[in-house]
N, CA and C atoms of all chains as a GROMACS GRO file, in nm:
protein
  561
    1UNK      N    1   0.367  -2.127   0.031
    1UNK     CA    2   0.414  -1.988   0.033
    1UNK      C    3   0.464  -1.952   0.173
    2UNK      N    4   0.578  -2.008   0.234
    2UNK     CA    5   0.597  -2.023   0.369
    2UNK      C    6   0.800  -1.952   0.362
    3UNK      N    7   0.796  -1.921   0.241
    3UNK     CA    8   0.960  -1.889   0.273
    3UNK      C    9   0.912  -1.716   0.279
    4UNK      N   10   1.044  -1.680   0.391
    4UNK     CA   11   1.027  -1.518   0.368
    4UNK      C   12   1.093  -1.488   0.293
    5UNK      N   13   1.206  -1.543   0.239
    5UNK     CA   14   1.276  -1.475   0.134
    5UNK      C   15   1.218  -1.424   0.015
    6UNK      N   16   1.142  -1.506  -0.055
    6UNK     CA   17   0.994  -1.516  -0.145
    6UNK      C   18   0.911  -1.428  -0.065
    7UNK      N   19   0.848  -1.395   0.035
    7UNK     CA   20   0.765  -1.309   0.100
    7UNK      C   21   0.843  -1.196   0.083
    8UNK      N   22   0.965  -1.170   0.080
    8UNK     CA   23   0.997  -1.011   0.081
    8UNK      C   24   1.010  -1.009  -0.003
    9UNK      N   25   1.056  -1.118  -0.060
    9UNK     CA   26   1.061  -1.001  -0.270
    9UNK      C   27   0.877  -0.974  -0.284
   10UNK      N   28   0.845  -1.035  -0.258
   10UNK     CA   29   0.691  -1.000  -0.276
   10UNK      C   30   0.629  -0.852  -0.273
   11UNK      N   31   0.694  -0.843  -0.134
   11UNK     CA   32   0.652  -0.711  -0.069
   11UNK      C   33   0.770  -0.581  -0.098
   12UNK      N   34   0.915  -0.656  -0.123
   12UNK     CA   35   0.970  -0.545  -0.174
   12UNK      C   36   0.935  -0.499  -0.336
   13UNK      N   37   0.888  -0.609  -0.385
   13UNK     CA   38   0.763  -0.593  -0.572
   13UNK      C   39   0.713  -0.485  -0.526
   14UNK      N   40   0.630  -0.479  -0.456
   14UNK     CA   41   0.461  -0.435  -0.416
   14UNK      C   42   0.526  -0.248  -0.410
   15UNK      N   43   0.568  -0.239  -0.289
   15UNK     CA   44   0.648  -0.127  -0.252
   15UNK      C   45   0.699  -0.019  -0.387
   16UNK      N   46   0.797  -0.095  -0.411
   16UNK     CA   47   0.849  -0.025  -0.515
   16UNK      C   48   0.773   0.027  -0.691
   17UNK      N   49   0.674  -0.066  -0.678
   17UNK     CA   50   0.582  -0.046  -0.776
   17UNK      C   51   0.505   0.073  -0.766
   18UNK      N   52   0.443   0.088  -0.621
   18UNK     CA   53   0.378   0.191  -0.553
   18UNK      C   54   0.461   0.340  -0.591
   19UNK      N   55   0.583   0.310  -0.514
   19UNK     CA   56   0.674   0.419  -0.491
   19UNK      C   57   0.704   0.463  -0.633
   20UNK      N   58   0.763   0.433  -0.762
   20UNK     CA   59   0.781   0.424  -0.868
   20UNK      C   60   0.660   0.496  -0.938
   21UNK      N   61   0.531   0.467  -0.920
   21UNK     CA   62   0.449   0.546  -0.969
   21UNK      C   63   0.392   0.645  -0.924
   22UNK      N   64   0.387   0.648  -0.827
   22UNK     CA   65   0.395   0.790  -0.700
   22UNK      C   66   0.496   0.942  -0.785
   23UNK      N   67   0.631   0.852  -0.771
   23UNK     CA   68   0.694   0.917  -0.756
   23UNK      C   69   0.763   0.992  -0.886
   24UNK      N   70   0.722   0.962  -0.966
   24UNK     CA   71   0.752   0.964  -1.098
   24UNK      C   72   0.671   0.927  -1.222
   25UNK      N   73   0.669   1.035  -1.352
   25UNK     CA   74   0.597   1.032  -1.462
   25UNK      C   75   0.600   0.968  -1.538
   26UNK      N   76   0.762   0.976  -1.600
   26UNK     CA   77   0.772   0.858  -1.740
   26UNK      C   78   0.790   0.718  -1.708
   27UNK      N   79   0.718   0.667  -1.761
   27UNK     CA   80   0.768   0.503  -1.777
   27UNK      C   81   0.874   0.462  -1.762
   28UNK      N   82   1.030   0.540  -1.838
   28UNK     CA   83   1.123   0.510  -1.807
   28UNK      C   84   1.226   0.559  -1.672
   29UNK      N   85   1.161   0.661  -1.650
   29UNK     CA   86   1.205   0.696  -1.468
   29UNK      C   87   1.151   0.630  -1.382
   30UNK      N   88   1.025   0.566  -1.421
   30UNK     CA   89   0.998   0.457  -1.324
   30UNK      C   90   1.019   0.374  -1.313
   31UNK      N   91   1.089   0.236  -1.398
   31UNK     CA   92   1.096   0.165  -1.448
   31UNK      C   93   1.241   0.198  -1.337
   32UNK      N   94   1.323   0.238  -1.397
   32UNK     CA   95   1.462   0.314  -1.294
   32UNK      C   96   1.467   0.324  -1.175
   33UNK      N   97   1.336   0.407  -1.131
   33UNK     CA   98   1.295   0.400  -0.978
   33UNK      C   99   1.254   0.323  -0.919
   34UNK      N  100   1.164   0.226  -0.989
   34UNK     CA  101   1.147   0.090  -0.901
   34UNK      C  102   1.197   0.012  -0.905
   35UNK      N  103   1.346  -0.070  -0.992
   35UNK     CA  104   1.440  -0.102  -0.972
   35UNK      C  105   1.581  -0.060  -0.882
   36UNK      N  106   1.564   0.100  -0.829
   36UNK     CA  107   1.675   0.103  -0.757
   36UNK      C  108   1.592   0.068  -0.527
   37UNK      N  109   1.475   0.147  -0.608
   37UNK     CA  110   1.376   0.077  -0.462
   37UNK      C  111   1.387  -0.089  -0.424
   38UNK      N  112   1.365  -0.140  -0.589
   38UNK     CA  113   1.383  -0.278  -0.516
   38UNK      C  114   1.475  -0.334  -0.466
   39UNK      N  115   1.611  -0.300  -0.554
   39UNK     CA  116   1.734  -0.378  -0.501
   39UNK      C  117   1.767  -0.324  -0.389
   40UNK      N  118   1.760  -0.172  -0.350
   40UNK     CA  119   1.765  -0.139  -0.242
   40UNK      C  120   1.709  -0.266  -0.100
   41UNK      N  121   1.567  -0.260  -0.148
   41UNK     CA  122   1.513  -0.361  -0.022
   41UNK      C  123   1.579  -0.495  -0.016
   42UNK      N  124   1.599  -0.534  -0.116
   42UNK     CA  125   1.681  -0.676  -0.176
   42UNK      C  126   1.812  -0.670  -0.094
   43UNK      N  127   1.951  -0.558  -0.134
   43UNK     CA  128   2.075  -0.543  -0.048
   43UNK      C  129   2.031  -0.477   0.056
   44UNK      N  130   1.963  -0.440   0.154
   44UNK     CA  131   1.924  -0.442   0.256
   44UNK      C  132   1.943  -0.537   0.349
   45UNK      N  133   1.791  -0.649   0.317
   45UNK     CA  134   1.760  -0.769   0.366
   45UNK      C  135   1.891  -0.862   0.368
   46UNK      N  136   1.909  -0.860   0.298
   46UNK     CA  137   2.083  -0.973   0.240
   46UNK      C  138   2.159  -0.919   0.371
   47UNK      N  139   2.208  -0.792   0.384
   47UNK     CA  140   2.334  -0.706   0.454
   47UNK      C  141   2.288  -0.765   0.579
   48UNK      N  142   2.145  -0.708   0.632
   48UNK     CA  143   2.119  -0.743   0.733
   48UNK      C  144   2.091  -0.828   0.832
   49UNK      N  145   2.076  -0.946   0.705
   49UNK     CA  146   2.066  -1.099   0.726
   49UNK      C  147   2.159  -1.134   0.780
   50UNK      N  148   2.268  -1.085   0.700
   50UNK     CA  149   2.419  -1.176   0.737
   50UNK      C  150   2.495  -1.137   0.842
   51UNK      N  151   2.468  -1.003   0.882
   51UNK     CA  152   2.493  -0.876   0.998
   51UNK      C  153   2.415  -0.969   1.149
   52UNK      N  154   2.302  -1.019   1.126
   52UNK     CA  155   2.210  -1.068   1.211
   52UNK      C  156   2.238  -1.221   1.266
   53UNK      N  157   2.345  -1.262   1.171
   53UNK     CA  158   2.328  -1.436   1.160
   53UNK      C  159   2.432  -1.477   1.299
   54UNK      N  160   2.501  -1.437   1.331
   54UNK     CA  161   2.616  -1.450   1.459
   54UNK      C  162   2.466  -1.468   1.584
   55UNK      N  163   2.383  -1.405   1.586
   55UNK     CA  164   2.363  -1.338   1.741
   55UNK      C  165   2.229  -1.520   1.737
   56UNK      N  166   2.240  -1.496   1.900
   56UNK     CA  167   2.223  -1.643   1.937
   56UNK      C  168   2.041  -1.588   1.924
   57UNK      N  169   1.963  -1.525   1.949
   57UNK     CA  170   1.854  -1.485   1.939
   57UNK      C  171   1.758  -1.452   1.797
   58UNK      N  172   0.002   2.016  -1.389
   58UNK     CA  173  -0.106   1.934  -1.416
   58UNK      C  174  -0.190   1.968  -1.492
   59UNK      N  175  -0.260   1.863  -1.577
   59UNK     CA  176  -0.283   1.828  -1.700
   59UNK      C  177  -0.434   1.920  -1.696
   60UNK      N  178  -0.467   1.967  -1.846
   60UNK     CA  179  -0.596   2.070  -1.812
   60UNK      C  180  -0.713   1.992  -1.777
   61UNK      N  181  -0.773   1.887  -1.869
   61UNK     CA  182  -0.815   1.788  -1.800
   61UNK      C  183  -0.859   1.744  -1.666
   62UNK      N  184  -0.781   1.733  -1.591
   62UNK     CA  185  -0.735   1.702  -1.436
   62UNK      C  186  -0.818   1.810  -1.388
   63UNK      N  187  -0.730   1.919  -1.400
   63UNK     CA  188  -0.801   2.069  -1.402
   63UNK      C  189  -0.990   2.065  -1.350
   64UNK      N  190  -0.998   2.047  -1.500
   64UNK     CA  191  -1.139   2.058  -1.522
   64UNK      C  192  -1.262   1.958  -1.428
   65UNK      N  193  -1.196   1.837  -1.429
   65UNK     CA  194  -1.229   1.739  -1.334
   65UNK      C  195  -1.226   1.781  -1.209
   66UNK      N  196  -1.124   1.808  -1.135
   66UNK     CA  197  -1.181   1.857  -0.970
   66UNK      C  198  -1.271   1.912  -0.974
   67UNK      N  199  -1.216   2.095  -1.091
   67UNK     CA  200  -1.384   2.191  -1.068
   67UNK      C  201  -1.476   2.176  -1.092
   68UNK      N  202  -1.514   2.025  -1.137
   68UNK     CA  203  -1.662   2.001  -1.141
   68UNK      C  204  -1.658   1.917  -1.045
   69UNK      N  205  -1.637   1.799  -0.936
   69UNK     CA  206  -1.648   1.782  -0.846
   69UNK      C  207  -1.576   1.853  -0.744
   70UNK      N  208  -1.537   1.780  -0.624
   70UNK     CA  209  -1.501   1.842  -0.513
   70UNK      C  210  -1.384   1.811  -0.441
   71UNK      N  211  -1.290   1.842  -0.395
   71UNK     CA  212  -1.159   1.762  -0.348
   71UNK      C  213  -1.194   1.669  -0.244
   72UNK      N  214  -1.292   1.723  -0.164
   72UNK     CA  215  -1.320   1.602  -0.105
   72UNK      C  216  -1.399   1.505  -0.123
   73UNK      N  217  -1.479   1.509  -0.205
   73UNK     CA  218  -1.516   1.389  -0.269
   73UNK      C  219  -1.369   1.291  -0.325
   74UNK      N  220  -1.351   1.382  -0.415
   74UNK     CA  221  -1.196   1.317  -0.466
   74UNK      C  222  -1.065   1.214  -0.370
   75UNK      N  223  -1.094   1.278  -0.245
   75UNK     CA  224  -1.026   1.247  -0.116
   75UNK      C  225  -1.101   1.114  -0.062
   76UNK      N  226  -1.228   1.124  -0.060
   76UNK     CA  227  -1.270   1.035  -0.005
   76UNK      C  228  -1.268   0.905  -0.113
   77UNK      N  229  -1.271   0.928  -0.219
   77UNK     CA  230  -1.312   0.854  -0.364
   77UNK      C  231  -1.151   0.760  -0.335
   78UNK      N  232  -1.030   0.850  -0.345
   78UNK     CA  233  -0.900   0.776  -0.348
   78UNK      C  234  -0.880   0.679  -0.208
   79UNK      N  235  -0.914   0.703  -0.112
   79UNK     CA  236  -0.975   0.651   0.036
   79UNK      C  237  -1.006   0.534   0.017
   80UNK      N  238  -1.162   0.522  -0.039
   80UNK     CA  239  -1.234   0.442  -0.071
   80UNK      C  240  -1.234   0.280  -0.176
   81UNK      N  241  -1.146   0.354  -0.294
   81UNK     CA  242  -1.090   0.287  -0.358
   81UNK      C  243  -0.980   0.336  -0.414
   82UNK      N  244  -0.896   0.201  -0.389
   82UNK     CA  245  -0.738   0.249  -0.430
   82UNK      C  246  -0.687   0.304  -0.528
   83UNK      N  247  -0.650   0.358  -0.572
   83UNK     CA  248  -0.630   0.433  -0.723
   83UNK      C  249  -0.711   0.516  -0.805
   84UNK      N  250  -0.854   0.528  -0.762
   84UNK     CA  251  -0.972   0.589  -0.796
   84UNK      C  252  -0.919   0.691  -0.835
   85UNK      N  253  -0.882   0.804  -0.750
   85UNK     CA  254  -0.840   0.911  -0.773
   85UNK      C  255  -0.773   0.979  -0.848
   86UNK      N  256  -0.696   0.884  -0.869
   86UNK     CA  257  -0.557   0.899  -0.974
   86UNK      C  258  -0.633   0.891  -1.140
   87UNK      N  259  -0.776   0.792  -1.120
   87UNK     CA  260  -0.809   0.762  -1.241
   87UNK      C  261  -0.903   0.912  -1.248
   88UNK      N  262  -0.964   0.937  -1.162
   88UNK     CA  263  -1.071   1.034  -1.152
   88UNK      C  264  -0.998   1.172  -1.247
   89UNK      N  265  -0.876   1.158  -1.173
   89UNK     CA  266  -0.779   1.333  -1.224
   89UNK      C  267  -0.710   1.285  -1.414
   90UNK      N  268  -0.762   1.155  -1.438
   90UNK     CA  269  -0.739   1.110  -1.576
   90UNK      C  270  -0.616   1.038  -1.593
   91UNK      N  271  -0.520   1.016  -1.453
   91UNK     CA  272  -0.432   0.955  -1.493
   91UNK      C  273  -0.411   0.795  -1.506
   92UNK      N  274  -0.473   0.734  -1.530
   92UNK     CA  275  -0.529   0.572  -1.588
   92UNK      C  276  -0.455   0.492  -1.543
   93UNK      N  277  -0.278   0.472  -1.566
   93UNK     CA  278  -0.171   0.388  -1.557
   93UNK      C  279  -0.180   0.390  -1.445
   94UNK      N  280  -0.152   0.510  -1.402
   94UNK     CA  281  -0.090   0.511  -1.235
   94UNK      C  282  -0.234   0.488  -1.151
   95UNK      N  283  -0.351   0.495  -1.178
   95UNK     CA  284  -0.430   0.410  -1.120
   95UNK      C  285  -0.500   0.305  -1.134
   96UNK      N  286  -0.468   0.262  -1.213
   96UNK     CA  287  -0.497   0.091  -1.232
   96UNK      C  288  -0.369   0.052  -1.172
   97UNK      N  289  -0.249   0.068  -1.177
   97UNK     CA  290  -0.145  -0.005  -1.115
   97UNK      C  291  -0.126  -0.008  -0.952
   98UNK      N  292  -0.184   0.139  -0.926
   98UNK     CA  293  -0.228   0.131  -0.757
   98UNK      C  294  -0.301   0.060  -0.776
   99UNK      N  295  -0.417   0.055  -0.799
   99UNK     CA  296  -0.560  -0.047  -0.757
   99UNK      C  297  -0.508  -0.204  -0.783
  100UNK      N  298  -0.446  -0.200  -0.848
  100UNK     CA  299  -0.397  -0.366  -0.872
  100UNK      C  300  -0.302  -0.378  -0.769
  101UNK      N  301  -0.270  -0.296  -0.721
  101UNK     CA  302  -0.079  -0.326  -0.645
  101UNK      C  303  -0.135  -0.314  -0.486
  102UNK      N  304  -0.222  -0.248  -0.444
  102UNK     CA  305  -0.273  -0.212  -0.323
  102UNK      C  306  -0.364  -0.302  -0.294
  103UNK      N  307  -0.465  -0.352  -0.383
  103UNK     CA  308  -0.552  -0.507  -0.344
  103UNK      C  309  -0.501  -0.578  -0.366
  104UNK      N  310  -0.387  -0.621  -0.436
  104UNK     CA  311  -0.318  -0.749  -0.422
  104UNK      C  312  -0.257  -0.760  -0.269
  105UNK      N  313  -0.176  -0.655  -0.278
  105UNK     CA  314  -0.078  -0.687  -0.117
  105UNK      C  315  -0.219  -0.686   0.018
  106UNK      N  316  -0.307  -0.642   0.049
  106UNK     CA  317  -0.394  -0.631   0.073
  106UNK      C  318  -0.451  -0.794   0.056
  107UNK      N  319  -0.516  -0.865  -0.028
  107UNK     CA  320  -0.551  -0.970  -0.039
  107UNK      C  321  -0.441  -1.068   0.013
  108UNK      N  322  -0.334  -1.044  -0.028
  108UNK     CA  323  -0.234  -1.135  -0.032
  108UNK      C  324  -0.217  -1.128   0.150
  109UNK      N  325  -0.210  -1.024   0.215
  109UNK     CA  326  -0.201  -1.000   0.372
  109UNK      C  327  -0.338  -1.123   0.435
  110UNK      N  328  -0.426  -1.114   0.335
  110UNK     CA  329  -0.546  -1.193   0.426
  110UNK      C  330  -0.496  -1.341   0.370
  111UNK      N  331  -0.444  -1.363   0.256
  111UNK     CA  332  -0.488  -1.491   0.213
  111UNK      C  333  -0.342  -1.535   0.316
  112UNK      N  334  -0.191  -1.491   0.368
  112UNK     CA  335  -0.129  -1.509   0.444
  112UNK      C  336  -0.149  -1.537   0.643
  113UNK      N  337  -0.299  -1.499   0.630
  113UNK     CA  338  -0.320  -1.542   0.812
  113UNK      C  339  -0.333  -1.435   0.885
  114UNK      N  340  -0.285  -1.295   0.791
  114UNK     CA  341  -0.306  -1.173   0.882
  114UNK      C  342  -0.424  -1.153   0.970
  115UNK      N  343  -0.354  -1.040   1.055
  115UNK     CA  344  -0.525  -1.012   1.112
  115UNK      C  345  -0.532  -0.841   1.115
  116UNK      N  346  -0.663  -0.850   1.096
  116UNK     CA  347  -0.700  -0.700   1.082
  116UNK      C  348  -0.741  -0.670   1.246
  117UNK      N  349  -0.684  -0.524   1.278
  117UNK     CA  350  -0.630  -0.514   1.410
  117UNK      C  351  -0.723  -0.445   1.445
  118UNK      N  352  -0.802  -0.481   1.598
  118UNK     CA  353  -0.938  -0.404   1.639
  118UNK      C  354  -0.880  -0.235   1.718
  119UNK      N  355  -0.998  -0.187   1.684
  119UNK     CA  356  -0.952  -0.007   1.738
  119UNK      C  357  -0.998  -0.045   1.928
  120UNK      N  358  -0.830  -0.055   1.946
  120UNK     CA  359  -0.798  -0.062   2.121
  120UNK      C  360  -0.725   0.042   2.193
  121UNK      N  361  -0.822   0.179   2.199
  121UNK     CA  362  -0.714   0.292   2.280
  121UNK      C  363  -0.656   0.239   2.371
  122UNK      N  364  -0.703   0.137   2.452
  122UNK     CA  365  -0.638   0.103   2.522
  122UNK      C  366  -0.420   0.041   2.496
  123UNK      N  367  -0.421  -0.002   2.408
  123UNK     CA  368  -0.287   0.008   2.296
  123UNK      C  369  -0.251   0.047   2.192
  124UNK      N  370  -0.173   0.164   2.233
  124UNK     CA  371  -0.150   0.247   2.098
  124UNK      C  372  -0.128   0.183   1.990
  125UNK      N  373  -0.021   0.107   1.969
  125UNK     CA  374   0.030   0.030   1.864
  125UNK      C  375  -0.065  -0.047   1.781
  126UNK      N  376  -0.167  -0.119   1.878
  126UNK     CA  377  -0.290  -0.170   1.828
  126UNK      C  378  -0.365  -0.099   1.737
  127UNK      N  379  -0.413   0.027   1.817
  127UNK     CA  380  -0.442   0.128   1.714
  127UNK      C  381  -0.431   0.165   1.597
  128UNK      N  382  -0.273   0.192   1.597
  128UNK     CA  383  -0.255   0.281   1.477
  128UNK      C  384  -0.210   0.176   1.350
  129UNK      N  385  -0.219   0.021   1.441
  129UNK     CA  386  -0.217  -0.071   1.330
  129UNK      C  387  -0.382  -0.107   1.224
  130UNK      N  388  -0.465  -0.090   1.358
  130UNK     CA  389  -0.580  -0.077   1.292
  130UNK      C  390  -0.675   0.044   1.199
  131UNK      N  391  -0.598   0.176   1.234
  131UNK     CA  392  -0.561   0.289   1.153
  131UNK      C  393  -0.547   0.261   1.040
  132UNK      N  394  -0.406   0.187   1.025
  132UNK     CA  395  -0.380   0.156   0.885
  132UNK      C  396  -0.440   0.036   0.805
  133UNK      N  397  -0.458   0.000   0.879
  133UNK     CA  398  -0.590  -0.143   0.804
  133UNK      C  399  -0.683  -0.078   0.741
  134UNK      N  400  -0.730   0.018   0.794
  134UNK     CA  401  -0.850   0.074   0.734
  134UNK      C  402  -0.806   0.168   0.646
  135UNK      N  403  -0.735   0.256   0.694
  135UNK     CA  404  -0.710   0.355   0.546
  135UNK      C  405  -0.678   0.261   0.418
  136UNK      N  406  -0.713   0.115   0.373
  136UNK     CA  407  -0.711   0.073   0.263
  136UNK      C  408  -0.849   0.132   0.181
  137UNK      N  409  -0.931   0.109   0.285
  137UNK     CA  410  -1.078   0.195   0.250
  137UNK      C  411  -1.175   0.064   0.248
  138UNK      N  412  -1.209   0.008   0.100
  138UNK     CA  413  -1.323  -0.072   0.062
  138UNK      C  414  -1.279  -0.203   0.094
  139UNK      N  415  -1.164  -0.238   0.074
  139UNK     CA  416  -1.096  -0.392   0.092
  139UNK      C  417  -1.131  -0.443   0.232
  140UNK      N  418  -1.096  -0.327   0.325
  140UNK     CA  419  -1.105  -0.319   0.443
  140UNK      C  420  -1.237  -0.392   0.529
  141UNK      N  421  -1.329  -0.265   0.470
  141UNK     CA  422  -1.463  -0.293   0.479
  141UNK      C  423  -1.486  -0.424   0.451
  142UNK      N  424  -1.486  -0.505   0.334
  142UNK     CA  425  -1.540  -0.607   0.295
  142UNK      C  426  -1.512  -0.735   0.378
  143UNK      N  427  -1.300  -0.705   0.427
  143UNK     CA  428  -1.287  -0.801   0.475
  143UNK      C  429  -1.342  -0.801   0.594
  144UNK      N  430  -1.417  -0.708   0.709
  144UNK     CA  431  -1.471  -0.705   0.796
  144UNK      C  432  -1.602  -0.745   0.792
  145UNK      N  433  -1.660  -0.683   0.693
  145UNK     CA  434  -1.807  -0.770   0.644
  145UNK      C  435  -1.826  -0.900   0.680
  146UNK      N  436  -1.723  -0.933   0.575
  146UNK     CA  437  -1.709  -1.098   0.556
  146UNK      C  438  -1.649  -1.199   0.660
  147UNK      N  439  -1.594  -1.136   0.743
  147UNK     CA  440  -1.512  -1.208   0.883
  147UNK      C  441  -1.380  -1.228   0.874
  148UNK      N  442  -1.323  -1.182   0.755
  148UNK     CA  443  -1.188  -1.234   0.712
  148UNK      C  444  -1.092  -1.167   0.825
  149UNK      N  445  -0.941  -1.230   0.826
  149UNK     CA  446  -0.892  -1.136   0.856
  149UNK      C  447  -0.850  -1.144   0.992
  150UNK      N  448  -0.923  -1.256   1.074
  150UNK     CA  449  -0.866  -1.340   1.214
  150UNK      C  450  -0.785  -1.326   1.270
  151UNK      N  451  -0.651  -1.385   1.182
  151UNK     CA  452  -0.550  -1.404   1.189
  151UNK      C  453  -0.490  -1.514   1.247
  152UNK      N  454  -0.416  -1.561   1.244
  152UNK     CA  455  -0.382  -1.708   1.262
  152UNK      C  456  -0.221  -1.670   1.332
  153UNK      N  457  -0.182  -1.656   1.435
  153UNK     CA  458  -0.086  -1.605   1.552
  153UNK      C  459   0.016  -1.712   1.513
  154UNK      N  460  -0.018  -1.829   1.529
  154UNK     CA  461   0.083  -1.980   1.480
  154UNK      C  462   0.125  -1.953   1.334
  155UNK      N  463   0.034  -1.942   1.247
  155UNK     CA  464   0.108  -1.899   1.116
  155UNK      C  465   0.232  -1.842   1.093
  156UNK      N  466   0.319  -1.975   1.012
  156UNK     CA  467   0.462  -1.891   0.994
  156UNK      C  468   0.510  -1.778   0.926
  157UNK      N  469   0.378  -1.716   0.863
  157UNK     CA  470   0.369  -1.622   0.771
  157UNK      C  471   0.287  -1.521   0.867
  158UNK      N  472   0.267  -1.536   0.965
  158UNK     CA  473   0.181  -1.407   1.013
  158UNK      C  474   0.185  -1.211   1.025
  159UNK      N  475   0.324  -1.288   1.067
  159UNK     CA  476   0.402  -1.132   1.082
  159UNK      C  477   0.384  -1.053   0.926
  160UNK      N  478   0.447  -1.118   0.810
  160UNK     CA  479   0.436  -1.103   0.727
  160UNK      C  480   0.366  -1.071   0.662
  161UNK      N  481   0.226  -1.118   0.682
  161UNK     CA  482   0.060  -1.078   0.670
  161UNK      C  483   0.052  -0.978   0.717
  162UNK      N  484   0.092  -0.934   0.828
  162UNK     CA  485   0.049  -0.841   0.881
  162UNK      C  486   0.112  -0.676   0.831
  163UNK      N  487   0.280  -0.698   0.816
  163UNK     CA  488   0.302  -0.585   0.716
  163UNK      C  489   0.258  -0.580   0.603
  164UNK      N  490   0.225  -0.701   0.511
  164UNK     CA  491   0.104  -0.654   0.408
  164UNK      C  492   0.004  -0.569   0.442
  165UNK      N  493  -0.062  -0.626   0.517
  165UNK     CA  494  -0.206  -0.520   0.544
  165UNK      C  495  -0.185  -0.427   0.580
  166UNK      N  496  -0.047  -0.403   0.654
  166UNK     CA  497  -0.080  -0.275   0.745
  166UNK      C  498  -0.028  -0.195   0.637
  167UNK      N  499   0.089  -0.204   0.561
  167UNK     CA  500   0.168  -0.090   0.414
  167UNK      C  501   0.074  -0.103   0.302
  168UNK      N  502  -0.008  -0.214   0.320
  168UNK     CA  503  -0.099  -0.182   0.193
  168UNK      C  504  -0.217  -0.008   0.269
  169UNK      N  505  -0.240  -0.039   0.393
  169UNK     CA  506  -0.313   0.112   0.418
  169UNK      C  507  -0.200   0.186   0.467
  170UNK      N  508  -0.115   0.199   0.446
  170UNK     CA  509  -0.016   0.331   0.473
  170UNK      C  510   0.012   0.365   0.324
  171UNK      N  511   0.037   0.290   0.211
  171UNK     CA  512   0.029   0.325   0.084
  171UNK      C  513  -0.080   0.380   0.069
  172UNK      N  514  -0.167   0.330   0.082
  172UNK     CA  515  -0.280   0.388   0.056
  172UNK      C  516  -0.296   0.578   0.062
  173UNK      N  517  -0.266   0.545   0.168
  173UNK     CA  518  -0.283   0.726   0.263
  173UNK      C  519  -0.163   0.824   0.196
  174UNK      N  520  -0.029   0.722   0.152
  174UNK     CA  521   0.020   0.851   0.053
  174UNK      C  522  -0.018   0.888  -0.065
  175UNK      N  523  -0.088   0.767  -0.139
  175UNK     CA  524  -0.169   0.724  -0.294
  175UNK      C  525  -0.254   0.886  -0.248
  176UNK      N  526  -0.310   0.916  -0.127
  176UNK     CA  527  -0.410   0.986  -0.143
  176UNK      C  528  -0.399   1.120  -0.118
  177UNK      N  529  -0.252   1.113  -0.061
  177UNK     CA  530  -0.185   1.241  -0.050
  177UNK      C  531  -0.138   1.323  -0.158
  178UNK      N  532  -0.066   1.228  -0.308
  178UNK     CA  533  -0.014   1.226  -0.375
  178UNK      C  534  -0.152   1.325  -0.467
  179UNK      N  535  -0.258   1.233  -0.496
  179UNK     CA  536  -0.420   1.272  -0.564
  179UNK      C  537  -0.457   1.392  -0.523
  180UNK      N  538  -0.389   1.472  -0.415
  180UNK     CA  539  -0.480   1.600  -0.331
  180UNK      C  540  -0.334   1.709  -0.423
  181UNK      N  541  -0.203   1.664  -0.367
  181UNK     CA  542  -0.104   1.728  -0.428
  181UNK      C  543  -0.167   1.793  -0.585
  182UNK      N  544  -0.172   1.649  -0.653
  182UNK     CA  545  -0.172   1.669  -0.772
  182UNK      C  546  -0.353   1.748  -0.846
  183UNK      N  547  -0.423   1.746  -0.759
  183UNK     CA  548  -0.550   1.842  -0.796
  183UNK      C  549  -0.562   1.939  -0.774
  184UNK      N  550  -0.487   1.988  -0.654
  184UNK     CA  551  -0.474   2.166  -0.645
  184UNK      C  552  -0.331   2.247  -0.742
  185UNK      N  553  -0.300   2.098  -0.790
  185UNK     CA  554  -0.197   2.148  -0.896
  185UNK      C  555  -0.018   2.192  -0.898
  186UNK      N  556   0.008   2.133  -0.720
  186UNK     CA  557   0.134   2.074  -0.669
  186UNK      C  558   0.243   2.011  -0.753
  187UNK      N  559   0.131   1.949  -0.840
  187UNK     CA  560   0.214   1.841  -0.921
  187UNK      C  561   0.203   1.812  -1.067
   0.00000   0.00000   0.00000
């Protein structure tokens, strides 16, 4: 269990599960909400990955 | 909020209730009758939580002397009982070389910052916010 890519979907799971039931009643608004939380963290990580990949550090 | 719910605070106390969601993750949520949403915290908050220790994390000692230290160990603890135990038990070291450490470590630390909104959310929703 040593890749982060696998470690952040993990933790972007975890998050959005949280947030999703927090944040919302029905099953199906959550279900909605923790799919737009996740991909959110998902095209995030990606954008910023590739935004990040040039720099020598 | 549900009459139920209602009826449940006014026979205990919000802060019991406060301390109860604290203590254990989702408690609260189950306490005010809402079941789903606290079994899925309590499952979702000791997993990432477990998963932070079984990754090399370390649970961060209370050092005024560094803020950051601090308020990392702040949030370690607002998991509540997990917390406790893993201190009991010695867990929680952390392993600095671990290529997963960092990673461990935002587990533990968002599993107690979830926590603290889980419990914000439980106070909202018993005075009837929500």
């Amino acid at each position: 269990m040593t890749s982060h890519f696998l470690l952040m979907l993990l933790f972007a799971f975890f998050v959005a599960l949280v947030f999703a039931v927090l944040m919302k009643d029905q099953p199906r608004d959550q279900v909605r909400f923790g799919a737009i939380v996740f991909g959110g963290f998902l095209l995030s990580a990606l954008v910023l990955g590739w935004l990040m990949y040039p720099f020598p550090f | 909020m549900r009459a139920d719910a209602v009826e449940r605070v006014e026979n205990g106390s919000v802060v019991l209730l406060l301390l109860a969601a604290w203590l254990v993750p989702g408690s609260g949520h189950l306490w005010l009758g809402r079941r789903t949403k606290g079994w899925t915290i309590l499952v979702a908050l000791t997993a990432m939580f477990a998963l932070g220790l079984f990754l090399q994390g370390r649970l961060f000692p209370f050092e005024s002397s560094q803020p950051l230290v601090f308020l990392a160990a702040a949030a370690n603890l607002a998991v509540g009982i997990p917390y406790l135990a893993a201190w009991v038990f010695g867990w929680g070291q952390g392993q600095v070389a671990s290529v997963t450490y960092e990673y461990a470590n935002a587990f533990l630390i968002v599993a107690g910052l979830l926590n603290m909104l889980v419990a914000l959310d439980v106070y909202d929703t018993a005075v009837g916010r929500k």
